[in-house]
N, C-alpha and C positions, 0 to 999 in steps of 0.2 A: 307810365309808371314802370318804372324799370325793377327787375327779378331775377333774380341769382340762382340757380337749381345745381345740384351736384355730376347731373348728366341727362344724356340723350332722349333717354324715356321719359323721364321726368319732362322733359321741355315739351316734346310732342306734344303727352297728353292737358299740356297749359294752352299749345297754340291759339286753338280757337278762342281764349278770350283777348277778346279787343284790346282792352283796357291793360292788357299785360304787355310790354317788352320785355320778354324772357331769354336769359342767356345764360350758356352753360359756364359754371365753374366751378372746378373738380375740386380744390380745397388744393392749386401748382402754385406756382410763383407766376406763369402766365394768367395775366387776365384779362380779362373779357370787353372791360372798360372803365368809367373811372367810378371806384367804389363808393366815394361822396353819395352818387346819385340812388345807389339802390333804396330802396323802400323797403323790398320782402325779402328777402334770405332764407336760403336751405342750405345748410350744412351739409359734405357727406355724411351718408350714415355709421361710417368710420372716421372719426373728427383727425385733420392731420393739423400738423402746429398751426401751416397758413392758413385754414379754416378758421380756427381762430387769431390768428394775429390780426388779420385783413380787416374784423371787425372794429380795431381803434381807427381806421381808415371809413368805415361806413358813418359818418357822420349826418347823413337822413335817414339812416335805421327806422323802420315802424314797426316791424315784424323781424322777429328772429325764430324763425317757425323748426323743430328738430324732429328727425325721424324716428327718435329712440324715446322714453321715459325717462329715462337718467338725462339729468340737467348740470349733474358735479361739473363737466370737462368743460362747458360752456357759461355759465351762473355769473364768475366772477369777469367774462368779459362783453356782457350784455351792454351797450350805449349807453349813453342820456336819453329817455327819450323811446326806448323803444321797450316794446313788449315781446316777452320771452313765451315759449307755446313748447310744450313738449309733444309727445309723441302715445301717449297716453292711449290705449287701445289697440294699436298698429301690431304688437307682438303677441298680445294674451295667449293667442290659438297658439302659435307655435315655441312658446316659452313654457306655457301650460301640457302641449304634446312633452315636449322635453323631458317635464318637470317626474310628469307620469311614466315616459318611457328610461326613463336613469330609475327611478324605483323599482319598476316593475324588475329592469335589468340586475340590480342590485338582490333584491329581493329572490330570485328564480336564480343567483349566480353564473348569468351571463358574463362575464368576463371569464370567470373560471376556466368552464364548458369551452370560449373559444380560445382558450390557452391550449386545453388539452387536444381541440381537434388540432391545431397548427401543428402539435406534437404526435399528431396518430395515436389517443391514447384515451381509451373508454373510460369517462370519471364518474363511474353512478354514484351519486351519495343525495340525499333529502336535501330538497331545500326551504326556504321560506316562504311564507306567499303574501300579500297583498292584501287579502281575505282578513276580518275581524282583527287587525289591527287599527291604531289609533294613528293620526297623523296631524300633527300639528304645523299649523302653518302662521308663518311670521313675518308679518307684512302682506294684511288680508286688506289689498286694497284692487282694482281691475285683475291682472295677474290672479293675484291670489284665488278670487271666486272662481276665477276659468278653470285655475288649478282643481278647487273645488268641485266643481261642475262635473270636469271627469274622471275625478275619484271616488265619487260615492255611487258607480255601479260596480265598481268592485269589491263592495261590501264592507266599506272601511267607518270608521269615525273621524271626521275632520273637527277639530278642535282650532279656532282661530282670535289672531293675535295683532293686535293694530295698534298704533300710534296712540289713538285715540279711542277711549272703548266707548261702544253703542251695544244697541241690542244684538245680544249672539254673538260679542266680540268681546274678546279679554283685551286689558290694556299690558303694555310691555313690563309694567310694576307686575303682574303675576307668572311672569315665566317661570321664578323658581320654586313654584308648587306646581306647575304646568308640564317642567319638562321631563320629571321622573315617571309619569302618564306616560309617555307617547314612544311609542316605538318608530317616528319616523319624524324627523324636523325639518321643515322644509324654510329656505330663507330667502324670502323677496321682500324684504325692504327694501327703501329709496336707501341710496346712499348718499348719506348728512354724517354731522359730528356727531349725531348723540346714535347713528347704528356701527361710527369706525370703532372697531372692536370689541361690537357686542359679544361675539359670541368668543369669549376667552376661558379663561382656566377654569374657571369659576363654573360658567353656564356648561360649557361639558363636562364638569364632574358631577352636574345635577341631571343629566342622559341617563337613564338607565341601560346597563349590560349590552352590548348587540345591537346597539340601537344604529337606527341610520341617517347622519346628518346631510341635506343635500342643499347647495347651495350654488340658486340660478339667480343671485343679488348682484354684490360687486366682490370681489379678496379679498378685501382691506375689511370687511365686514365681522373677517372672522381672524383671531390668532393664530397664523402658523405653524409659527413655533409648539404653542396648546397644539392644534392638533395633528399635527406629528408626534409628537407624545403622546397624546392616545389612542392613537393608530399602531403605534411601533407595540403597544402593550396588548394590541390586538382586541381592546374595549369597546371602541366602537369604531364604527365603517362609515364612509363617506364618497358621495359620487359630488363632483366638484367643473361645473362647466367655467368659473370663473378662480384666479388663486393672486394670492398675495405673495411674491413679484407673478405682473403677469407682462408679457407673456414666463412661462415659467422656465428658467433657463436649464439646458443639460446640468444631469449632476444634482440636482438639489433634492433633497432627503424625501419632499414631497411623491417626485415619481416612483420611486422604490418601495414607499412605506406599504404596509401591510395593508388589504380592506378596503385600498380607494381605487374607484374608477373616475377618470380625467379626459375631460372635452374642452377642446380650446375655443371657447367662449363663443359657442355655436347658437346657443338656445334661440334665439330672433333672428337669425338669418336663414331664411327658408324666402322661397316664392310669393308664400301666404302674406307676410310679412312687407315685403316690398310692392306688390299691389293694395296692401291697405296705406302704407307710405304714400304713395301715388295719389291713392282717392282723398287721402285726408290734406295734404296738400291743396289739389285742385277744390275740394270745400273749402278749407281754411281762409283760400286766396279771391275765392267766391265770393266768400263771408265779409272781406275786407275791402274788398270792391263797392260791394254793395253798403258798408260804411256800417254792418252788421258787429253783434258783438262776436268774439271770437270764441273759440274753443280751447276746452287746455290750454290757460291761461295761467302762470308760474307766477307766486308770489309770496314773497321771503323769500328763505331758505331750501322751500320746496314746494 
């Protein structure tokens, strides 16, 4: 059975099964061999064009297995034939650190503080804290509880918000009695058609004052344009690891605006992250061998 992996680690930790011929391909124009024959595929964990082009070439496709959660950049080029597997779990811990650590940063005005040290210049003034505030989370699905998990010893209220409502979850129809509640919004939905440009003019003018929106989703998730607008009005603040264009080029109104701190789409790429990539792989591939059903298995739209 032939197996496609993105690289060297990867491969290693596959060696030992039998049943695998596993070969590396980086997502180049050089390859490995002839794509017809692959069965399982791993994509980089950063998709390049030829990661996906390569796949209207993989015509024994079984497995199209992805390191990340997000399925948008890969969805529409999935085979006949084969089953699409996200990455579901792989990040929580370190998109969840993230999620907590841009709050917390936000919140205690860490950006500020290291403006003024760069500048040799003592900035005492009050800040906010963490503590008996409300925080709403949107897109309460693996992610989201982790996020969960390590916000409530900071003495917060998580209020959460899903696709689909069950017990203890609101549905996406009550965000705008929801978001005037919450001093902190946080945004991990899937990115689909019905979350590109959820969050627009509309839904931030239903934020209350000071509020802080934080979004570890996709850019396209949220307007702009909105909020640079209300940012430059100085209404509300925003720490933003992904943006809409991303990467974000020099020059754009974004970097300048008032109240945002900006991470270039860092949040799952950690250590943590790449060894659960690893382990869920060599399960996934386990699981398929063994003629087992599989995990994280993508169907529809998401």
């Amino acid at each position: 059975m032939k197996v496609w992996v993105p690289d060297k680690e990867m491969a290693e930790a596959l060696a030992d099964l039998a049943a695998a011929e596993v070969d590396v391909y980086p997502g180049a124009d050089a390859l490995p061999g002839d794509p017809a024959e692959v069965e399982f595929y791993v994509p980089p964990f950063v998709p390049t064009p030829q990661s996906r082009a390569i796949l209207a070439r993989m015509s024994g496709l079984k497995v199209l297995q992805l390191q990340v959660a997000g399925v948008d950049a890969f969805l529409p080029h999935v085979p006949p034939g084969a089953v699409l597997c996200n990455g579901r779990g792989v990040h929580d811990a370190s998109t969840a650190e993230w999620t907590v650590g841009a709050i917390l940063a936000a919140q205690h005005d860490f950006p500020r503080f290291a403006d003024a040290q760069r500048e040799g210049r003592w900035d005492w003034h009050m800040t906010d804290a963490l503590a008996d505030r409300t925080v709403l989370i949107v897109g309460y699905g693996s992610v989201g509880a982790a996020i969960e998990r390590r916000l409530l010893p900071f003495e917060t209220e998580v209020v959460r918000v899903a696709r689909t409502a069950r017990d203890g979850v609101h549905p996406v129809g009550a965000l705008p009695e929801l978001l005037p509640e919450a001093d902190v919004v946080v945004l991990i939905v899937p990115f689909t058609e019905e979350t590109t440009g959820l969050v627009d003019a509309g839904f931030l003018a239903r934020m209350k004052d000071g509020a802080l929106l934080v979004n570890a989703a996709r850019g396209a998730v949220v307007d702009t344009g909105a909020l640079v607008a209300e940012l430059s009005q100085g209404r509300l603040r925003a720490v933003l690891d992904v943006t809409d264009p991303e990467p974000l080029p020099a020059g754009h109104p974004l970097w300048s605006a008032p109240g945002v701190f900006i991470t270039p789409h860092v949040g799952g790429s950690t250590p943590a992250s790449r060894r659960r990539a690893v382990a869920l792989v060599r399960r996934q591939l386990e699981r398929y061998v063994r003629g087992e059903t599989l995990q994280n298995v993508i169907t529809g739209a998401y």
